[in-house]
Each structure stands twice: as structure tokens, then as C-alpha cells.
ChimeraX commands (.cxc) that place a marker at each C-alpha (Angstrom):
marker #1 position -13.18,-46.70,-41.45 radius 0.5
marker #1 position -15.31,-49.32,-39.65 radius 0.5
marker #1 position -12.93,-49.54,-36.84 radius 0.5
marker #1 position -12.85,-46.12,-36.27 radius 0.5
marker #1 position -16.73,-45.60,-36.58 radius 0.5
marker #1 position -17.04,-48.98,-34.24 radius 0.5
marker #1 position -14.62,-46.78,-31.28 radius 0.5
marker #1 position -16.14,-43.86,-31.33 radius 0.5
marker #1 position -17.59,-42.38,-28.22 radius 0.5
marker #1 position -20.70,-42.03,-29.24 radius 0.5
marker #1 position -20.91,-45.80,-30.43 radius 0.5
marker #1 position -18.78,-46.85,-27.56 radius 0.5
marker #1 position -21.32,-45.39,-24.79 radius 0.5
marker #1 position -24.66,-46.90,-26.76 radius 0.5
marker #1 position -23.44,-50.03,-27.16 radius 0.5
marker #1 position -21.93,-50.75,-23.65 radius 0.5
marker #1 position -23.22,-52.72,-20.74 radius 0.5
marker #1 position -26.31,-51.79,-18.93 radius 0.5
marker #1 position -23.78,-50.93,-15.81 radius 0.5
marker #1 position -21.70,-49.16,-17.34 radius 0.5
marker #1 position -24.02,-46.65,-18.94 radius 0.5
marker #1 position -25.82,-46.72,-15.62 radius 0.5
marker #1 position -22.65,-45.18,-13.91 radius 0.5
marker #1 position -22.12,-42.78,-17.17 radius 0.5
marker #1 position -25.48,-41.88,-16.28 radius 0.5
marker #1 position -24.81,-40.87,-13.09 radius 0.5
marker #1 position -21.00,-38.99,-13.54 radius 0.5
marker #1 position -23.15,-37.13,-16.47 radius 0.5
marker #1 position -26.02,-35.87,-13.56 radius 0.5
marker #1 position -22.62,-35.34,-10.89 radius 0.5
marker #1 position -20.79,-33.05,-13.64 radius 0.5
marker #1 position -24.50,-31.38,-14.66 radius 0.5
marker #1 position -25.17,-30.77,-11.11 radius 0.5
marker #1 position -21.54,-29.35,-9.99 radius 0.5
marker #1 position -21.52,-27.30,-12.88 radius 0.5
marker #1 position -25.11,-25.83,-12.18 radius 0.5
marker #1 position -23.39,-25.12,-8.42 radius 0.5
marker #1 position -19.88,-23.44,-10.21 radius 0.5
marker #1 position -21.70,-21.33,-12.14 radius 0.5
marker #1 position -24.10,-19.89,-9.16 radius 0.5
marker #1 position -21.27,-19.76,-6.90 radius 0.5
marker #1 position -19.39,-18.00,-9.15 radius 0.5
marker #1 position -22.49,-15.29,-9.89 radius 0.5
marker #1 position -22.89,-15.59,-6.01 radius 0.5
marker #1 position -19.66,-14.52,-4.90 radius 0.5
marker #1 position -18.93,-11.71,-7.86 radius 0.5
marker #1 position -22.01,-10.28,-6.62 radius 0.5
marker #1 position -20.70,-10.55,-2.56 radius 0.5
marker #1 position -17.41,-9.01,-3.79 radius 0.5
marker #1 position -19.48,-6.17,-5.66 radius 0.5
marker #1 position -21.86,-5.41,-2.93 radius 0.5
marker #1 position -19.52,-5.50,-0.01 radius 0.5
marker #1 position -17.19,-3.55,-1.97 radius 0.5
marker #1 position -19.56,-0.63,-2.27 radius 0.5
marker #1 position -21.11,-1.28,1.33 radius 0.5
marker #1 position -17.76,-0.46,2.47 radius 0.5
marker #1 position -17.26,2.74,0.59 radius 0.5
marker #1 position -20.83,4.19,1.57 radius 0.5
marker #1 position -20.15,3.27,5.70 radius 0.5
marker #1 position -16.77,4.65,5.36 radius 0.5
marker #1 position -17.92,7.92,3.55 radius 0.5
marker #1 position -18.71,9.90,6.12 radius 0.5
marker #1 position -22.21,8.98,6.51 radius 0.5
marker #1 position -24.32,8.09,9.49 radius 0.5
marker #1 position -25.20,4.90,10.48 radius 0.5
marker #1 position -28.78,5.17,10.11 radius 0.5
marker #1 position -28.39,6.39,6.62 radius 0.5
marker #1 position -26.24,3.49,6.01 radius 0.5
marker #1 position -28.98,1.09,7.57 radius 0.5
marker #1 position -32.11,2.88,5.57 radius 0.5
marker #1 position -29.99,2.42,2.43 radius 0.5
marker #1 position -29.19,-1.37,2.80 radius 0.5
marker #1 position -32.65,-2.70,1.47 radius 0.5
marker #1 position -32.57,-0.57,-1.79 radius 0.5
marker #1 position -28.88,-1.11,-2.70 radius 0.5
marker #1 position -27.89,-4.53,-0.60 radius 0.5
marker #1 position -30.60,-6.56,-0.40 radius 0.5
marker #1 position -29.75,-10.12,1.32 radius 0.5
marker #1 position -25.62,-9.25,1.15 radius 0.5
marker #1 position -23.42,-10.94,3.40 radius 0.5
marker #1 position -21.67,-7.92,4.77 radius 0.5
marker #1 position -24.70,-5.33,5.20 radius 0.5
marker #1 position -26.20,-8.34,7.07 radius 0.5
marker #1 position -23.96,-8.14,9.49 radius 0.5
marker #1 position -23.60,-4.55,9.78 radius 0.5
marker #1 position -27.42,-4.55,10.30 radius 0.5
marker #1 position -27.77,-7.45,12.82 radius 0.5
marker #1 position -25.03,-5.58,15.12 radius 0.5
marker #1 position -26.24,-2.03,14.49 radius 0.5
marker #1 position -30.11,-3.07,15.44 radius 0.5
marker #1 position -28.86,-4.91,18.42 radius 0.5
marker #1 position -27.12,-1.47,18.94 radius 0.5
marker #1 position -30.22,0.38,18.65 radius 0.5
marker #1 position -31.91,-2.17,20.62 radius 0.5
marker #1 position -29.59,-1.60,23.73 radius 0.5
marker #1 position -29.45,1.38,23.23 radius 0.5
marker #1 position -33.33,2.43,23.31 radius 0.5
marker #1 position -33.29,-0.20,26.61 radius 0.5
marker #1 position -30.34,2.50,28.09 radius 0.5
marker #1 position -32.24,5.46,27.60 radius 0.5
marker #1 position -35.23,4.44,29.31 radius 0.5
marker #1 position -33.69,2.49,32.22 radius 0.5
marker #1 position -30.40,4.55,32.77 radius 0.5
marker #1 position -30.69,7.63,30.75 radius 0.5
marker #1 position -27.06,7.06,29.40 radius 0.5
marker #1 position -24.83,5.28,27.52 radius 0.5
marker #1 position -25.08,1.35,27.10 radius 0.5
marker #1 position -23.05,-0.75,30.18 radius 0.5
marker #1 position -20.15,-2.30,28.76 radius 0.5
marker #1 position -20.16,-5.89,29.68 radius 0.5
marker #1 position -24.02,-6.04,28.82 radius 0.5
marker #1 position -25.01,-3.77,25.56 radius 0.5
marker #1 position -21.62,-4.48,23.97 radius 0.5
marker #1 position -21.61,-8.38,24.60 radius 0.5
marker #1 position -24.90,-8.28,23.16 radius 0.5
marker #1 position -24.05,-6.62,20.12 radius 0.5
marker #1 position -21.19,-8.84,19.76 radius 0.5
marker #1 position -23.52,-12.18,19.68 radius 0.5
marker #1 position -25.73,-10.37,16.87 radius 0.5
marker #1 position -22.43,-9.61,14.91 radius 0.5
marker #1 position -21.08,-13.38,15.28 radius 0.5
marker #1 position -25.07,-14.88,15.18 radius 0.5
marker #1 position -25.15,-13.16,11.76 radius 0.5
marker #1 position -21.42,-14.31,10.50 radius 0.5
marker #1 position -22.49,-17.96,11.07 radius 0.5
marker #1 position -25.49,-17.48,9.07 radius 0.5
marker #1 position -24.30,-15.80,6.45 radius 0.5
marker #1 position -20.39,-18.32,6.42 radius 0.5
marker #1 position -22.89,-20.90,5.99 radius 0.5
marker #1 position -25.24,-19.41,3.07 radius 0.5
marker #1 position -21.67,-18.85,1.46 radius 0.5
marker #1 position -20.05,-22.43,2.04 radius 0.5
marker #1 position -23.37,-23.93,0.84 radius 0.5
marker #1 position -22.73,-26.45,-1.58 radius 0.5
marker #1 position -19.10,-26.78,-1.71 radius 0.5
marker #1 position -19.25,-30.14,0.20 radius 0.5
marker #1 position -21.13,-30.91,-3.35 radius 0.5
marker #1 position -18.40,-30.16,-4.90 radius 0.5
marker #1 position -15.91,-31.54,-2.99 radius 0.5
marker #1 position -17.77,-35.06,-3.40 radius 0.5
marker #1 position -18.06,-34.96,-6.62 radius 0.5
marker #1 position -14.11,-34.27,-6.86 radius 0.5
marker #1 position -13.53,-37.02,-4.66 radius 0.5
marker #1 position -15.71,-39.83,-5.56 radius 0.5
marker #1 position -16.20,-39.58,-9.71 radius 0.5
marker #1 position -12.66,-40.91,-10.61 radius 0.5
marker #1 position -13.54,-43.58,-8.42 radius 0.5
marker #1 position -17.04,-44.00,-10.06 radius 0.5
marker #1 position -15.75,-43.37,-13.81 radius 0.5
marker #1 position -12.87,-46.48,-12.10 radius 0.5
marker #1 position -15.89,-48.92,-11.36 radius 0.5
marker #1 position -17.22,-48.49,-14.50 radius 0.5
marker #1 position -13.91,-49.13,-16.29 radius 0.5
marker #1 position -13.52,-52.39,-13.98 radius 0.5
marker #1 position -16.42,-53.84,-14.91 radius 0.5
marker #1 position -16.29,-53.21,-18.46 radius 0.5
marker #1 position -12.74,-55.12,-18.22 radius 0.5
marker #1 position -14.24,-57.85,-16.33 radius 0.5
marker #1 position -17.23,-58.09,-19.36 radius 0.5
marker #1 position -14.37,-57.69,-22.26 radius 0.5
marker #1 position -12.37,-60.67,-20.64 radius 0.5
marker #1 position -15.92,-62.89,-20.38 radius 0.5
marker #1 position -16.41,-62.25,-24.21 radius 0.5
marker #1 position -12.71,-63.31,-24.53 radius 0.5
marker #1 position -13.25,-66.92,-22.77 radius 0.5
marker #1 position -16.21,-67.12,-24.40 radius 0.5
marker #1 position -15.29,-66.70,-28.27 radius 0.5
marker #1 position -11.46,-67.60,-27.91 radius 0.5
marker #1 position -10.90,-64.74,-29.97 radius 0.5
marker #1 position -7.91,-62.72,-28.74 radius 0.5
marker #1 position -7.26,-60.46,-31.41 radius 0.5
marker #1 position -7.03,-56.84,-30.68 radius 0.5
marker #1 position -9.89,-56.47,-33.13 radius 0.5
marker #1 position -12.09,-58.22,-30.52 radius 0.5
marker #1 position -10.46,-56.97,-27.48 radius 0.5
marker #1 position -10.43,-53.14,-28.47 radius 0.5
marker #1 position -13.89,-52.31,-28.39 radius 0.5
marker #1 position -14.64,-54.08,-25.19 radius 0.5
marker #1 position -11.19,-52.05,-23.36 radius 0.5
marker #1 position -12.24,-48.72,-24.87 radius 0.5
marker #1 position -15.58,-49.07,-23.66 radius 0.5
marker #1 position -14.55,-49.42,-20.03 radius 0.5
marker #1 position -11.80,-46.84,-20.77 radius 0.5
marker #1 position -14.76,-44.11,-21.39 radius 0.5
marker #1 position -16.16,-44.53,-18.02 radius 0.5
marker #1 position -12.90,-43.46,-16.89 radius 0.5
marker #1 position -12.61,-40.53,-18.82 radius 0.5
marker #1 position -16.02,-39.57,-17.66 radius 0.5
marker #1 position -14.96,-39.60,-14.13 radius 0.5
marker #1 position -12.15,-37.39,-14.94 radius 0.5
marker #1 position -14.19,-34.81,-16.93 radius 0.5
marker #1 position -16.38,-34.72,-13.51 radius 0.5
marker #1 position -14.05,-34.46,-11.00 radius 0.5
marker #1 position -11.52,-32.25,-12.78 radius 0.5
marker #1 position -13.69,-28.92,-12.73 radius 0.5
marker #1 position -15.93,-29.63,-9.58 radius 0.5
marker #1 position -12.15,-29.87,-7.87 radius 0.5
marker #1 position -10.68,-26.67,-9.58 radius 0.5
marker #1 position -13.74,-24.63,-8.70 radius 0.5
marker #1 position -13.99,-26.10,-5.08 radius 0.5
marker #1 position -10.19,-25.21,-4.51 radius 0.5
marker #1 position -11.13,-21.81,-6.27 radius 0.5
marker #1 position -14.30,-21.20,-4.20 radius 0.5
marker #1 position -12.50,-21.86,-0.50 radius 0.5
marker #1 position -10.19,-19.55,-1.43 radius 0.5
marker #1 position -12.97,-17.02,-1.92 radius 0.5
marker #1 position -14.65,-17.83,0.89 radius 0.5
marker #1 position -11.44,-17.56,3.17 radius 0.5
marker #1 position -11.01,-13.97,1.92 radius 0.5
marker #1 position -14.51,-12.78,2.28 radius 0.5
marker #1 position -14.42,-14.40,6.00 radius 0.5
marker #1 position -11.45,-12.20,7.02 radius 0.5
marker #1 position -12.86,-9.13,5.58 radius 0.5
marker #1 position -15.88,-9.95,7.18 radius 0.5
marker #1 position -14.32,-10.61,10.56 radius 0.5
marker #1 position -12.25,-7.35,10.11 radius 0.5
marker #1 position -15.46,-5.08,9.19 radius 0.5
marker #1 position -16.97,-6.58,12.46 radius 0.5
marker #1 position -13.79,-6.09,14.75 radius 0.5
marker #1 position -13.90,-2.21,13.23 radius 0.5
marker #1 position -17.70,-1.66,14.09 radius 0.5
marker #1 position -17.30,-3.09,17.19 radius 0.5
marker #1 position -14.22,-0.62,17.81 radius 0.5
marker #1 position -16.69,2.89,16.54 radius 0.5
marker #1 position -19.82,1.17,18.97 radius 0.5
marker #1 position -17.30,0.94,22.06 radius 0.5
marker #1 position -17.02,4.69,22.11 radius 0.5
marker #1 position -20.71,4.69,22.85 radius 0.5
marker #1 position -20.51,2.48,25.82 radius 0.5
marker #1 position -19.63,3.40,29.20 radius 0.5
marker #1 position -17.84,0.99,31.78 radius 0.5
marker link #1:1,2 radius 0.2
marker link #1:2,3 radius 0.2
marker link #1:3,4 radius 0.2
marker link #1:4,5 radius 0.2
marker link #1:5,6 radius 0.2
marker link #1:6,7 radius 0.2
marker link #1:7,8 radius 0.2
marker link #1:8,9 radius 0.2
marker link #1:9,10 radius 0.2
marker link #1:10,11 radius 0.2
marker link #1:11,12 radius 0.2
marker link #1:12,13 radius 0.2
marker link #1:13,14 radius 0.2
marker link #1:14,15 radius 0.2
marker link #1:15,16 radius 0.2
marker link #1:16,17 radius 0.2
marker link #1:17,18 radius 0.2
marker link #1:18,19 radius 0.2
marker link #1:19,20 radius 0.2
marker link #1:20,21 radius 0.2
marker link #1:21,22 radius 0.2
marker link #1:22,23 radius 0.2
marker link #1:23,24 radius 0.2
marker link #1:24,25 radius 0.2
marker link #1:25,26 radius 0.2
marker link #1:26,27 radius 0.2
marker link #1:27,28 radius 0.2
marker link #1:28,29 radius 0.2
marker link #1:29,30 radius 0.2
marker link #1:30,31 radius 0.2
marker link #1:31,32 radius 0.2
marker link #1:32,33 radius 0.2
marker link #1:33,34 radius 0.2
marker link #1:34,35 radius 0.2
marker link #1:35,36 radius 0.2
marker link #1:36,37 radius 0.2
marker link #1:37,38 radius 0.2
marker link #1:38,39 radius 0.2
marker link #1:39,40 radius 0.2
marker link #1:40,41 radius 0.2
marker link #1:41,42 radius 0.2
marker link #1:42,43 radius 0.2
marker link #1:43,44 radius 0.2
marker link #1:44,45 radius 0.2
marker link #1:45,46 radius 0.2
marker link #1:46,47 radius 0.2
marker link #1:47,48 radius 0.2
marker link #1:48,49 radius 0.2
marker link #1:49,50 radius 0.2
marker link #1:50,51 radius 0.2
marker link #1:51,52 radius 0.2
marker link #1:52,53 radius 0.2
marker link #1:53,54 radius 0.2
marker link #1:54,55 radius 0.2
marker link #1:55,56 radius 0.2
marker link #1:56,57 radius 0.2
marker link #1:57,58 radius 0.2
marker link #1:58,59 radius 0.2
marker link #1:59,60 radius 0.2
marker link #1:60,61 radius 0.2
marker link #1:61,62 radius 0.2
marker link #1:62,63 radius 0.2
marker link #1:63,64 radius 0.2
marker link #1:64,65 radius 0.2
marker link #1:65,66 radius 0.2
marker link #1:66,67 radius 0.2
marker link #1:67,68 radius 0.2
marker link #1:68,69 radius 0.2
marker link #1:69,70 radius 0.2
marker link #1:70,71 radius 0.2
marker link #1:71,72 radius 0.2
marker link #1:72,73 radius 0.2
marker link #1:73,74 radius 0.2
marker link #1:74,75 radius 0.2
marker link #1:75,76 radius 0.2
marker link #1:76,77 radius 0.2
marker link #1:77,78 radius 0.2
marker link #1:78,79 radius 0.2
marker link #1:79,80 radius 0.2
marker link #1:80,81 radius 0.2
marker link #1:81,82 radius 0.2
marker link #1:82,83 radius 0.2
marker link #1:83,84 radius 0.2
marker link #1:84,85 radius 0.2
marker link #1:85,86 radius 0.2
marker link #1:86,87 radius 0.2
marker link #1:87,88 radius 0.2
marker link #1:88,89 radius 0.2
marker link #1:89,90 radius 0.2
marker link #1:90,91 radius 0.2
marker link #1:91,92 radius 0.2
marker link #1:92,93 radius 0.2
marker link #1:93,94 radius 0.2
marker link #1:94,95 radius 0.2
marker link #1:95,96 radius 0.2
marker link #1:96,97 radius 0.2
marker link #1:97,98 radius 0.2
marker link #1:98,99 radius 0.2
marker link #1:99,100 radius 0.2
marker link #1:100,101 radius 0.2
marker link #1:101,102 radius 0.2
marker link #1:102,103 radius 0.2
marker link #1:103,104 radius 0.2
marker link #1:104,105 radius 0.2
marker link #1:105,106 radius 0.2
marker link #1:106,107 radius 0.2
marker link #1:107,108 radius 0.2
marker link #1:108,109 radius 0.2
marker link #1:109,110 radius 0.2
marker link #1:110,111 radius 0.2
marker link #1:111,112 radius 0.2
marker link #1:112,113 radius 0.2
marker link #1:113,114 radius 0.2
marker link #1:114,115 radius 0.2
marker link #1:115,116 radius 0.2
marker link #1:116,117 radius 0.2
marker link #1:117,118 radius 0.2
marker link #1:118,119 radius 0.2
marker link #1:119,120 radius 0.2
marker link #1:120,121 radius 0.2
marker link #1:121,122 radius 0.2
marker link #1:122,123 radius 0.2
marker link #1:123,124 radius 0.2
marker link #1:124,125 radius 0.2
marker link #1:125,126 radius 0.2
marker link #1:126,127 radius 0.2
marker link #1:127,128 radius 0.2
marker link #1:128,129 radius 0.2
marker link #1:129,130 radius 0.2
marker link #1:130,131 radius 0.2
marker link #1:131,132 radius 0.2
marker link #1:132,133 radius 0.2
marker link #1:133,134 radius 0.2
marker link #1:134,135 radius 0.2
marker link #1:135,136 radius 0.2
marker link #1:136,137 radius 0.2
marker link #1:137,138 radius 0.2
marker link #1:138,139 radius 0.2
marker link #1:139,140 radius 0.2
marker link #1:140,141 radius 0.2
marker link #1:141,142 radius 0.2
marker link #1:142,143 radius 0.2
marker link #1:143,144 radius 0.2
marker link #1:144,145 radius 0.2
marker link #1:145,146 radius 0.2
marker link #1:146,147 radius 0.2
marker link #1:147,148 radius 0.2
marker link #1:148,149 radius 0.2
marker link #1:149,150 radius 0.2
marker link #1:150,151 radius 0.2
marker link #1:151,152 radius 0.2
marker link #1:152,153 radius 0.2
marker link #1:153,154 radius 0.2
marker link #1:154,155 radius 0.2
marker link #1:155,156 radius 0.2
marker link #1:156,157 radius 0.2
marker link #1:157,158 radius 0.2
marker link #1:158,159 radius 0.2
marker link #1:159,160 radius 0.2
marker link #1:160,161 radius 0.2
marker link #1:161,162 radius 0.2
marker link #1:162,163 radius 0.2
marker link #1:163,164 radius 0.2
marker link #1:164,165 radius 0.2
marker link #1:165,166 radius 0.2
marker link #1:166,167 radius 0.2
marker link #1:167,168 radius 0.2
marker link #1:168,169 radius 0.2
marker link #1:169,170 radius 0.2
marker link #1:170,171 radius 0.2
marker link #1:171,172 radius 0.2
marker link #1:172,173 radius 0.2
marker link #1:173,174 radius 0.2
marker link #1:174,175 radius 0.2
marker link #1:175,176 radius 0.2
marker link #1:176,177 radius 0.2
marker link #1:177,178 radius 0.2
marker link #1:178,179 radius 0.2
marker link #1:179,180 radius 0.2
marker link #1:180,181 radius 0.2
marker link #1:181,182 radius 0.2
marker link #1:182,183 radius 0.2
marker link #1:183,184 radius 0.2
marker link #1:184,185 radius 0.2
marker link #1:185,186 radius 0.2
marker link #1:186,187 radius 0.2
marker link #1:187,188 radius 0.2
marker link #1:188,189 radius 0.2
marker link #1:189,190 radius 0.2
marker link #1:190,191 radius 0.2
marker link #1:191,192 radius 0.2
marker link #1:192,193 radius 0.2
marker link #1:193,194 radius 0.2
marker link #1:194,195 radius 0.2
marker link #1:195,196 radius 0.2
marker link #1:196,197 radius 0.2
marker link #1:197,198 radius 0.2
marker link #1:198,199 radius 0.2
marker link #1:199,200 radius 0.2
marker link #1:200,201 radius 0.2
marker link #1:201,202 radius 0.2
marker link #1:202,203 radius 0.2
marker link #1:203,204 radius 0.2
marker link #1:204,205 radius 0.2
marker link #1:205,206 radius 0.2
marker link #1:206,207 radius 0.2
marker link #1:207,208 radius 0.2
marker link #1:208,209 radius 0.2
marker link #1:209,210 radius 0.2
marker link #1:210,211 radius 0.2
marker link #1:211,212 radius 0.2
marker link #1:212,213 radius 0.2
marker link #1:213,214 radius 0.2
marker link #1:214,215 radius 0.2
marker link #1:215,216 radius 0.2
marker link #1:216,217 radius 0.2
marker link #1:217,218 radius 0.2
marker link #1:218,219 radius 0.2
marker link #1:219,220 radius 0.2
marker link #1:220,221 radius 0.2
marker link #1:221,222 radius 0.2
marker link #1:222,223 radius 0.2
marker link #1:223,224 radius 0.2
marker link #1:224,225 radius 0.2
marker link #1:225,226 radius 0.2
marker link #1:226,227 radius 0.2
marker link #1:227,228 radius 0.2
marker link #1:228,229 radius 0.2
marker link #1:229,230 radius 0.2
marker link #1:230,231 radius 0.2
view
């Protein structure tokens, strides 16, 4: 019963080394800190999916664009996709004031369109990188804890094997607690990494999906704006 209470975790990570509860210390703030980013990431993009999903239904309902734009701040407010529609459709609006008082017309093609283009792409870049922030947090946390959690167990070997030379006591009564010890920083590089890599995999795969149908809601706008412009 001793033995067992005497390798317990909870014993195990009280009584080890200063450096080795140092680098338990830190995998416990990596895992606290990717799993504060998993779960807004994963409120984050439910949300984007939710939003864009319902953008996409009220632009292609049969209502005018300038409906659609009054309605974003009430119903989308800070969404990837209605950002975009709304930097391109101002830059529209933009051009398109700048036509009626210069030319009387239509916008030129080659100018108004370009123009609306950059806006479109300006606000993709912005709003790919609000999405992909944090995931390179992620990703080093994935990475790097097994190879924290395997520092930890080295040096905990390296401190059971001192106590060995020192006493001359190789029984595995001496040897266990020292070897389970280091063993624990091990396992607490694993239960770091394990879900910060999951969720990264998970989240790129998001974020590659809402790109496309980002891209393709842009190439489409881009299409009904074109029949406004002249050559």
C-alpha cells in the first residue's frame, strides 16, 4: 500500500526535482493555453460557419445589395464573409459615385473593377489572418511538448542514476520511484501535444474550407459587379 501511495502522480510530481516540476510547470501553462485557443477557435469558427451560412442565403434571396449591406451590422457584425462582401461592394459604390460625376456612366473596366478587386483580396488577407490566428500556437505546442515532457524525463533518469551511485542500492524499490518520476514528465508532454495537434489538424482543415468558399463568394460578386462595368 506504501508503494503504491509512494508512485502515485500526485506524490510523484511533489516530490520530484526542482527541474522537473519546472518543465511540468510549463507543459501544464502550454496545454492551459492551447486549450483556452481550441475552445475559442472552435466557438470562432461555428460562429463563421453560422454567419456566412445565413449571409449567403440573404445575398442570394433576391435582395438588393444595399439591403444586404444596411443589414450586415445588425445580423453580421465583424464576420469574415460580410467583410468582404462589404469592402468590395463600398469600393463599388466608391467607383461608382467617382463614374457618375466624371463620366456619367458605368465604371471603366480596367480601373473601377481592378479596384474593387484589391478591396475584395485587401479584405481576404485580413480576415485569412484573423482566422489562422493562433494556430502557429498550436502547432508549437504539438511540436515541441513531447520534446519538453522528453527533457524532463532525461533528467529525472540522469538524477535516479546519481541516487543509484550514491546509495549502491539497486533494487527496484529504490530505482522505481526515481524512473516513474521522470516517466511523468513524459506523459505530460503527451497529454499537451496530443490535443493541441488534433485540434490544429482539425482547425486547418476548417480554415481551408472557409478560404475556398470565401474565394468562390468573391469570384461570384466579382462576376454580378462586371455587368455594371463598361470596357
Amino acid at each position: 500500500m506504501n508503494t503504491a501511495q509512494d508512485l502515485s502522480v500526485i506524490h510523484l510530481i511533489l516530490h520530484a526535482g526542482p527541474t522537473v516540476q519546472g518543465v511540468l510547470a510549463l507543459l501544464l501553462l502550454l496545454s492551459l493555453g492551447s486549450w483556452t485557443v481550441i475552445i475559442g477557435k472552435w466557438r470562432f469558427y461555428a460562429r463563421t460557419r453560422r454567419e456566412a451560412e445565413a449571409f449567403s442565403q440573404l445575398f442570394w434571396s433576391g435582395a438588393d445589395m444595399d439591403t444586404v449591406l444596411a443589414a450586415i451590422p445588425q445580423q453580421f457584425p465583424d464576420s469574415p464573409l460580410p467583410n468582404i462582401f462589404q469592402a468590395g461592394y463600398r469600393e463599388f459604390k466608391r467607383q461608382r459615385a467617382d463614374a457618375h460625376r466624371q463620366e456619367g456612366g458605368k465604371i471603366t473596366a480596367g480601373v473601377g473593377l481592378e479596384g474593387i478587386r484589391r478591396a475584395i483580396d485587401a479584405a481576404f488577407s485580413r480576415e485569412m489572418e484573423r482566422l489562422s490566428r493562433n494556430l502557429a500556437f498550436l502547432a508549437t505546442v504539438g511540436s515541441t511538448s513531447p520534446f519538453i515532457g522528453l527533457f524532463g524525463t532525461v533528467w529525472g533518469i540522469m538524477n535516479a542514476f546519481q541516487g543509484i551511485a550514491l546509495t549502491h542500492n539497486t533494487s527496484l524499490a529504490a530505482v522505481a520511484p526515481g524512473i516513474a518520476e521522470a516517466l511523468v514528465a513524459t506523459a505530460f508532454g503527451l497529454v499537451a501535444a496530443i490535443p493541441a495537434v488534433v485540434a490544429y489538424n482539425k482547425f486547418t482543415a476548417d480554415l481551408k474550407r472557409m478560404a475556398s468558399s470565401m474565394e468562390q463568394f468573391a469570384s461570384e460578386f466579382l462576376n454580378i459587379v462586371g455587368r455594371h462595368v463598361k470596357e
